[in-house]
C-alpha positions in Angstrom: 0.0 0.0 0.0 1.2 3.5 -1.1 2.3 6.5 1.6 -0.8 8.4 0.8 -3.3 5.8 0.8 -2.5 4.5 4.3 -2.4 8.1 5.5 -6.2 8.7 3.8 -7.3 5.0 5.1 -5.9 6.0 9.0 -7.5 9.6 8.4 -10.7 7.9 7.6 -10.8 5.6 11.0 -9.6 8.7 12.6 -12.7 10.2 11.3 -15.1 7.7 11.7 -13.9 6.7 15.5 -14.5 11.2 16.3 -17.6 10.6 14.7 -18.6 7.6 16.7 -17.4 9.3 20.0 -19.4 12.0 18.6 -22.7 10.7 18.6 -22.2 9.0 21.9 -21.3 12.0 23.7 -24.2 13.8 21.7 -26.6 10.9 22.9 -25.3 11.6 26.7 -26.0 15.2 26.4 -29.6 14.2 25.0 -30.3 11.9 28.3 -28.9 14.9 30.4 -31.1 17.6 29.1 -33.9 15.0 30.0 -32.6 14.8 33.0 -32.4 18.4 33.3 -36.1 18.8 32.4 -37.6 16.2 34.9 -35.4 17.2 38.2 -36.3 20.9 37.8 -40.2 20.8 37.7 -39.7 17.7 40.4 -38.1 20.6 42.7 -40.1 23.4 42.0 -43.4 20.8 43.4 -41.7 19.6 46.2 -40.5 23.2 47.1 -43.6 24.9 46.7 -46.3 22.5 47.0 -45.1 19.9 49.5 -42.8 22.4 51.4 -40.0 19.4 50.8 -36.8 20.8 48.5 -34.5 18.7 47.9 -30.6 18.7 48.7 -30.0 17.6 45.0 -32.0 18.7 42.5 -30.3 22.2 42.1 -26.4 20.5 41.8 -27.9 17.7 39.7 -29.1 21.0 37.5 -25.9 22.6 37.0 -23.6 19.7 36.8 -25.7 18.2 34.1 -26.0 21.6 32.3 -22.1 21.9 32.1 -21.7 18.6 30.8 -24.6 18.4 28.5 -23.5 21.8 26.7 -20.1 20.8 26.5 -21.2 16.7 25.0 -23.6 18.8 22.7 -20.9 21.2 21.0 -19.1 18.6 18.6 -22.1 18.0 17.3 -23.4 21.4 16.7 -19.8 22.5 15.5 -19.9 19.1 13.0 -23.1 20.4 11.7 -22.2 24.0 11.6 -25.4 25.1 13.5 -23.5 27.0 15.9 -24.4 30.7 15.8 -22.3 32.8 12.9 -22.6 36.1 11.3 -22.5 35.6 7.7 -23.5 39.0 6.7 -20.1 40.1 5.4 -18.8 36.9 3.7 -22.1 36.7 2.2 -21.6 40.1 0.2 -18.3 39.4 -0.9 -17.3 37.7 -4.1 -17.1 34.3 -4.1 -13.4 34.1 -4.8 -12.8 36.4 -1.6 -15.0 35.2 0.9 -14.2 31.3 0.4 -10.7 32.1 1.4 -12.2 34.1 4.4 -14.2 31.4 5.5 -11.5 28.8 5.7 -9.3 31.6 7.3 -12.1 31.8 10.0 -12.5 27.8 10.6 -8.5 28.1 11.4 -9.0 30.9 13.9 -11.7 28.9 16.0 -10.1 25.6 15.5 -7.2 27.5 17.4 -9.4 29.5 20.0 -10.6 25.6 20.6 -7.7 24.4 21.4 -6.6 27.2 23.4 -9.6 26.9 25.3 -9.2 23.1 25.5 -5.9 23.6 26.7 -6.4 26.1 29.6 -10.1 24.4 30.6 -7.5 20.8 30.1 -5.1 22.0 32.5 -7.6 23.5 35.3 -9.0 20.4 35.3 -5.9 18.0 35.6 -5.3 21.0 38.8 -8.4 20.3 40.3 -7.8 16.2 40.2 -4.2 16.8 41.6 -5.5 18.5 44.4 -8.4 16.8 45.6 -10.6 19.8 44.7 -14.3 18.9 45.3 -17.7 21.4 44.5 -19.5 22.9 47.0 -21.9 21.4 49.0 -24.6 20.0 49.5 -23.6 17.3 46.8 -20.0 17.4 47.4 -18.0 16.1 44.4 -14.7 15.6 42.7 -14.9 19.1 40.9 -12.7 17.5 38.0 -15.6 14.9 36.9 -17.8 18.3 36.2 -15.0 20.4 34.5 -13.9 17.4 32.5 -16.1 17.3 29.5 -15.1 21.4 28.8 -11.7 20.0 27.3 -13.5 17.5 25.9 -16.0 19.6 24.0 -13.3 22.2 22.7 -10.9 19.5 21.4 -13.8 17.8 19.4 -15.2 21.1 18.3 -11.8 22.4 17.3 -11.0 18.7 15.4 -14.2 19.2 13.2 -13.6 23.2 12.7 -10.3 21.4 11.2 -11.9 19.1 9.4 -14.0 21.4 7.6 -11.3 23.3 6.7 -9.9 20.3 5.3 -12.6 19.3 3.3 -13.5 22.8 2.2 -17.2 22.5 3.6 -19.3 21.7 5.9 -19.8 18.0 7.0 -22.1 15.1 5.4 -24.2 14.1 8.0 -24.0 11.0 10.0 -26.1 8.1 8.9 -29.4 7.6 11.6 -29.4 10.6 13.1 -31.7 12.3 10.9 -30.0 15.4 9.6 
């Protein structure tokens, strides 16, 4: 087998093993939004109607918020649904504003890693020192902050990719876009 093909045939597992990860991670973030959705009107009737609240519900919230944005931007960066102003490369030529778009797909695949990297290293600082959330639900702060280095390095691999490929990316088969 040539040079080039084995690169392209290891690219293409490299691809299709992000993807995978992908659409697990995306699945999570699905089940955590759920999650989200039943534990908050669950509070709000114990609070207020059974004088109860609960010790959990409100961590459970936020902890689950962090991770599910951070499982969900991957996806949203693979599909380019992410919020972008287009006014400006759509009024310029065609010959100009391809160029400008790949230039920008450079710029946040490096703000994504930079942001991987910093959110990477907190987080490897807060599991070297034993540093846990606040209470009442006390945990490993680490497991919460975890999936921000996650969600940049996958975002900034797919800004990468479409810069690669010159466009934005087919979808994945079964999941309906």
């Amino acid at each position: 087998m040539r040079r080039h093909d084995l690169l392209r045939t290891a690219g293409a597992q490299f691809c299709a093993a992000h993807d995978a990860l992908n659409q697990a991670t995306f699945a999570l973030a699905c089940i955590l939004t759920t999650l989200i959705a039943l534990a908050l009107p669950y509070e709000i009737v114990a609070r207020y109607f059974f004088n109860a609240p609960t010790d959990w519900a409100s961590p459970l919230v936020s902890y689950s918020l962090v991770a599910a944005i951070f499982l969900a931007m991957p996806e949203l960066t693979r599909q380019s649904a992410h919020i972008t102003i287009t006014t400006v490369l759509e009024t310029l030529d065609p010959r100009i504003a391809s160029p400008l778009k790949r230039f920008i797909l450079l710029i946040a695949a490096a703000a994504c890693m930079l942001a991987a990297w910093f959110s990477g290293s907190e987080t490897i600082d807060q599991f070297l020192l034993g540093i846990h959330t606040i209470p009442p639900m006390s945990i490993p702060k680490w497991i919460v902050t975890c999936v921000i280095p996650y969600g940049m390095l996958s975002s900034a691999i797919y800004f990468l990719r479409q810069f690669a490929t010159g466009t934005k990316l087919a979808p994945m088969p079964g999941n309906g876009t």
